[in-house]
C-alpha positions in Angstrom: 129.1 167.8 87.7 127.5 166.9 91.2 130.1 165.2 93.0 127.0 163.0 94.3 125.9 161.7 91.0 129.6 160.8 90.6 129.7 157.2 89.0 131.2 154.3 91.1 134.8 153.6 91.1 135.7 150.0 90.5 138.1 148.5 93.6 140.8 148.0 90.5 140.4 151.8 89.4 140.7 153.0 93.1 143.7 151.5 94.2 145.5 151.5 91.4 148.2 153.9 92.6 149.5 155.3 95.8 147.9 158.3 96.6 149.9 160.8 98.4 147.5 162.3 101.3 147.6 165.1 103.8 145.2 164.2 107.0 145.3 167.7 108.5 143.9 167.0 112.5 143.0 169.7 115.5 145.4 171.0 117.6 143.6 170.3 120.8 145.1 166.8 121.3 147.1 164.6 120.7 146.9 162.1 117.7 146.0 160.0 119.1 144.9 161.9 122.2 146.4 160.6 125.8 143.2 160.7 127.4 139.9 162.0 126.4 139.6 162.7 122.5 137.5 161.7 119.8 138.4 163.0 116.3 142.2 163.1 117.0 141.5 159.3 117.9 140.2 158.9 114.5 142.2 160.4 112.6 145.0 158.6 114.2 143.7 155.4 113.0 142.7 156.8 110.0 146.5 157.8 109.1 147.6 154.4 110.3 144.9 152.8 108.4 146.1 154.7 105.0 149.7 153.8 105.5 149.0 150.0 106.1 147.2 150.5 102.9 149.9 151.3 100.9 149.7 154.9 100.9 152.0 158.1 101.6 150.4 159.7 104.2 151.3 163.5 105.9 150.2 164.1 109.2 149.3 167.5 110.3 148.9 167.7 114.3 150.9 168.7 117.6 154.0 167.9 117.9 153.2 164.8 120.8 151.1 162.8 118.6 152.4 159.4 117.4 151.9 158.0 113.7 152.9 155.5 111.4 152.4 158.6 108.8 155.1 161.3 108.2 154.6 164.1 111.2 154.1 167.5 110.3 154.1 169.4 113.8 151.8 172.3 114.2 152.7 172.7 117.4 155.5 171.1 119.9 152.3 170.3 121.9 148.7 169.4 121.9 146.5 172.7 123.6 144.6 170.9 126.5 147.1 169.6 127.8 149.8 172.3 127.7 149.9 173.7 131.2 151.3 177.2 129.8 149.0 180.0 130.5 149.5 182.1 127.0 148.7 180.2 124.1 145.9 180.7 121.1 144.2 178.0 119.7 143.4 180.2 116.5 146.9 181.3 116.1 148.2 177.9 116.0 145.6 176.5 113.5 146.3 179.6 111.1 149.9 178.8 111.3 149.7 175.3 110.5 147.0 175.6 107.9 149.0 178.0 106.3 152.1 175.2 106.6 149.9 172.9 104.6 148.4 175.4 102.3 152.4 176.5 101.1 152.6 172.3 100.9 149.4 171.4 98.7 150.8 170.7 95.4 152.6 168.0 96.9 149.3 165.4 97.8 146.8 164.1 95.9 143.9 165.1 98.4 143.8 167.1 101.8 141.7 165.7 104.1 140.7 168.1 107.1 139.8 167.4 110.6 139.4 171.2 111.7 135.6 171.6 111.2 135.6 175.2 108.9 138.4 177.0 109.4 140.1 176.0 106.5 137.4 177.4 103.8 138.8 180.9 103.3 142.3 179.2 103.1 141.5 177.2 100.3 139.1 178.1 98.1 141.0 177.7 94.6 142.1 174.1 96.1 138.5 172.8 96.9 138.2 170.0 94.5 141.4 168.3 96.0 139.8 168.4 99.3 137.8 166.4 101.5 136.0 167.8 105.0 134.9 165.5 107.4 132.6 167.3 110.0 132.9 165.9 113.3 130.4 168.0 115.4 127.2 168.7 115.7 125.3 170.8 112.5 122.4 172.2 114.1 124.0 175.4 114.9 122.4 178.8 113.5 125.2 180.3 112.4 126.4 177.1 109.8 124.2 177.7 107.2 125.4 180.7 106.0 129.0 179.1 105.9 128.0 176.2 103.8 126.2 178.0 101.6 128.8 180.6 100.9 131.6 178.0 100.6 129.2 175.0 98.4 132.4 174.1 97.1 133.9 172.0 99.6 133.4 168.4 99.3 132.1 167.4 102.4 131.5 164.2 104.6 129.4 162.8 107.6 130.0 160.7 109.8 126.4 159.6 110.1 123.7 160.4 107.7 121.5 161.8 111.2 124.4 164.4 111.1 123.2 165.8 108.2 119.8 167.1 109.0 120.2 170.5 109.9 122.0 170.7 106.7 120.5 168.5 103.5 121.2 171.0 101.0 125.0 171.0 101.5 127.5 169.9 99.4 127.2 165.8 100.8 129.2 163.5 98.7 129.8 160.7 101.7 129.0 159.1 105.1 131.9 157.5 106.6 131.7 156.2 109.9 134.7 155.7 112.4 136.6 152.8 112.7 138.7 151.7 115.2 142.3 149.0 114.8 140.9 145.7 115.7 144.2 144.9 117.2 143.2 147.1 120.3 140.0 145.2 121.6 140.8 141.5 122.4 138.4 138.7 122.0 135.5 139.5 124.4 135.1 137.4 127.8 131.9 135.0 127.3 129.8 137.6 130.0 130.4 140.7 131.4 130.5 141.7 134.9 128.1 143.2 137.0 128.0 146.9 136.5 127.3 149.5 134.2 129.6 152.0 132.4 129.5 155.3 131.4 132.3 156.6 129.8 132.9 160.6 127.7 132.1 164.0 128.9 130.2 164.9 132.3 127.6 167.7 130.5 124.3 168.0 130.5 123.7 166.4 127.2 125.5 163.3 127.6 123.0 162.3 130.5 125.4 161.3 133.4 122.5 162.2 135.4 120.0 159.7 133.6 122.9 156.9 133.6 122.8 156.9 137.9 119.1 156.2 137.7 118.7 154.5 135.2 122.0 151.8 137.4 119.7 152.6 140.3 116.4 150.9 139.1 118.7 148.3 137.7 120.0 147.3 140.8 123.4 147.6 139.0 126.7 149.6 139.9 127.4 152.2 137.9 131.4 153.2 136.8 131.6 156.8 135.3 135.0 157.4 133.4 134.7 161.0 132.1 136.3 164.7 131.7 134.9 167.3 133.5 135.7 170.3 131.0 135.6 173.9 132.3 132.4 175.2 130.6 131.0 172.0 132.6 131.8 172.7 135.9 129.3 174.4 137.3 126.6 170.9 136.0 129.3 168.9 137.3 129.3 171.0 140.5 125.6 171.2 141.0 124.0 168.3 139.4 126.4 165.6 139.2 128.4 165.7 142.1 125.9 165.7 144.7 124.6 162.0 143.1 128.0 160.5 143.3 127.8 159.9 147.0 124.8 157.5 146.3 126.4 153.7 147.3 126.1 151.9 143.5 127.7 155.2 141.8 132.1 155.0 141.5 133.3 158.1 139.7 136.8 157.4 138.2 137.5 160.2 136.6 139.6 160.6 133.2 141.0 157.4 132.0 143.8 156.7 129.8 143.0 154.7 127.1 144.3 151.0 128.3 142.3 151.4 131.9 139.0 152.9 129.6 139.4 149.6 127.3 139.7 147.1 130.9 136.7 149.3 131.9 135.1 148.4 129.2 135.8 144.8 128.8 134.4 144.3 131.9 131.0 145.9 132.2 127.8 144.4 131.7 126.9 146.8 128.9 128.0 150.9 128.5 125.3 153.0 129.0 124.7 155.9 126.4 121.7 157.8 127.8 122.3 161.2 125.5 120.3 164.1 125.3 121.1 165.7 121.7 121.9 164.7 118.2 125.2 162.9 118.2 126.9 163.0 115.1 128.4 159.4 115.7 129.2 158.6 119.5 132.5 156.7 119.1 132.3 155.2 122.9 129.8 153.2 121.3 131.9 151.2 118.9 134.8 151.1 121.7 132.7 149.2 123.6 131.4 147.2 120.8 135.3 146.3 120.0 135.3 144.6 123.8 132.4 142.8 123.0 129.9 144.8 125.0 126.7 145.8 124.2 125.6 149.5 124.3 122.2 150.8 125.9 121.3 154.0 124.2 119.0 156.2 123.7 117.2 156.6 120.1 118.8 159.7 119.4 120.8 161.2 116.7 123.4 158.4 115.1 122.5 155.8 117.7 120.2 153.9 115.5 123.2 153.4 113.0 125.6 152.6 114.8 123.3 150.3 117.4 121.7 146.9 115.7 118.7 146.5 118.4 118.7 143.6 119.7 122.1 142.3 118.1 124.5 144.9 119.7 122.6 146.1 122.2 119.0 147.9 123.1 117.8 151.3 121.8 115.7 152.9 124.6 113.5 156.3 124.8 112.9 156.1 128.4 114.8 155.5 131.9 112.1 153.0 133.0 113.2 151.1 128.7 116.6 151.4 130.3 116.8 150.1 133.1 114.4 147.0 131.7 117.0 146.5 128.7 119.9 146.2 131.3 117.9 143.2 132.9 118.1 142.0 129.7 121.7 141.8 128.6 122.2 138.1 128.9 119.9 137.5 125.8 122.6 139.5 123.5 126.1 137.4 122.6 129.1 139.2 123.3 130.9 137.3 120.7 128.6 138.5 117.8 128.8 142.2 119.3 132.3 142.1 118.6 131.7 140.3 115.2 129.6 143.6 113.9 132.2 145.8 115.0 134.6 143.8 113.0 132.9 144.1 110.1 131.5 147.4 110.2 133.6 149.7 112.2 137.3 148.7 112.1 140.2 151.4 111.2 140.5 149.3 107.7 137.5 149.5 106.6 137.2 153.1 107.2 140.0 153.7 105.5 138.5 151.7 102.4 135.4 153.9 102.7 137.7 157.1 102.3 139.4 156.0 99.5 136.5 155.3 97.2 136.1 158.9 98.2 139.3 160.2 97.3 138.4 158.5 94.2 135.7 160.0 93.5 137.2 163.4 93.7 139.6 162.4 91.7 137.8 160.7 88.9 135.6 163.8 89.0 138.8 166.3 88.6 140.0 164.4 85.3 136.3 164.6 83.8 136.2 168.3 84.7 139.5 169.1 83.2 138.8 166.9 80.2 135.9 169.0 79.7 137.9 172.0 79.7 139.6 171.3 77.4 137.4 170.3 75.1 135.4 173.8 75.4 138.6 175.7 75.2 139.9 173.6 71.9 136.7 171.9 70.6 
């Protein structure tokens, strides 16, 4: 059967039980992640999410990471941040996907974080899996991977995500969520300047957010990691522009000083250049009540109600008009939307009408083995 022409699974049906649930994260942070980090972040709240749920929940990830779930360590630490100069990223993934795999028959599903390197691992275990890709699909190497591996149940996190890729095997969406217990009520206006908050490289646009807090007469406050393969932008574009007077570069924020940064802004500027599969800032800054200016690309027209939680732009010149325009949008409905679309519980509902599915599918298929093998 097509796991996408799967029938609906009443709310009764789906929590009927505890499920027992291995989340299976990357090694490269923390969960959740000290500083920068977006999927570890997610599936952080994600675990949480499950447990408050009722559910028994394994976490796979380093060591350092923090969880209301049981902790598996695949490593004592998370890989970016461990200062040792010998260490594989591949060797510790293999180690502790080979940990879960000689663990499997004791969940109900296994949910993986790790993009594909899982498939060869698991092939006879498939249809107790679900994959959520978190990165972008438009690479030219993926479709030969999907293809040879069509039986992984897979999820997006926005349905933009998917177009490189329609013919895979889709049985979801699922956008993040994020604990509403982290963002307090929003002040009734923002301050005066602009934020910009992620990755300094080329497609995130840092360059497009100083002009575009230039011709808005508006200070602009970049939080943001400057990763290795980036250097050399950061060097040559970026950090010549940070001398201009309305332009404070903070550098890598924890999370409690990016939340106050975001609190405070007038809006968070999300001038990207490529096909985001969901942009997670953008909800974080919906969570403080402030509105997102972004630019209509990739997920950003699902995750942005124009004109509700902020302005969907196609231009610097659209910007910079949209951030004259910020006191028309309500901070206090801004954070209403998140609360109803993107908090931790709700994605944690979505996933288990997943998990549902999958399993509602696995008792139809055995059924119907065995009534070809006995009649």
């Amino acid at each position: 059967m097509d796991l996408a022409q799967a029938p609906e699974i009443s709310p009764t049906i789906r929590r009927r039980a505890p499920l027992r649930i291995a989340q299976v994260a990357p090694l490269y942070e923390s969960v959740p992640p000290r500083l920068y980090g977006g999927t570890e972040r997610v599936v952080a709240y994600l675990a949480d999410a499950l447990v408050d749920l009722g559910h028994d929940v394994t976490l796979f990830a380093s060591g350092d990471s923090h969880t209301r779930a049981k902790l598996v360590a695949g490593r004592d630490s998370a890989l970016r941040l461990d200062k040792s100069p010998l260490k594989s990223d591949l060797a510790s993934h293999l180690a502790m996907l080979h940990d879960v795999r000689g663990r499997a028959d004791r969940f109900d599903v296994l949910h993986f974080h790790t993009d594909i390197l899982h498939f060869p691992l698991f092939e006879d275990l498939s249809a107790k899996t679900v994959t959520t890709l978190h990165g972008r699909l438009d690479l030219p190497d993926l479709a030969g991977v999907f293809e040879r591996w069509r039986n992984y149940p897979l999820v997006s996190i926005s349905l933009d995500q998917r177009t490189p890729l329609p013919e895979a095997n889709w049985i979801a969406s699922v956008g993040h969520g994020l604990p509403l217990e982290l963002y307090p009520p929003p002040v009734s206006a923002g301050g005066s300047y602009l934020a910009f908050v992620g990755r300094i490289a080329p497609e995130k646009r840092p360059d497009r957010a100083i002009r575009v807090a230039r011709r808005a007469g508006m200070t602009l406050k970049i939080a943001a990691k400057v990763d290795a393969a980036d250097a050399r932008y950061f060097n040559e574009v970026i950090e010549p522009m940070l001398d201009e007077p309305h332009v404070e570069f903070l550098g890598e924020l924890a999370e409690p000083e990016k939340r106050a940064l975001l609190a405070g802004a007038s809006a968070l500027l999300f001038p990207i250049d490529w096909p985001e599969p969901f942009g997670l800032v953008m909800i974080e800054a919906m969570g403080c009540g402030t509105p997102v200016v972004a630019w209509r690309c990739g997920s950003v027209p699902e995750v942005v109600d124009n004109g509700v939680t902020g302005f969907i732009v196609g231009s610097e010149d659209e910007a910079a008009a949209a951030c004259r325009r910020l006191d028309e949008l309500d901070r206090a409905r801004v954070r209403q939307v998140f609360e109803e679309r993107f908090s931790a519980r709700a994605m944690a509902l979505r996933y288990l009408d997943v998990y549902a599915r999958l399993a509602d599918i696995a008792s139809i298929g055995e059924a119907a083995q065995l009534v070809a093998r006995h009649g």
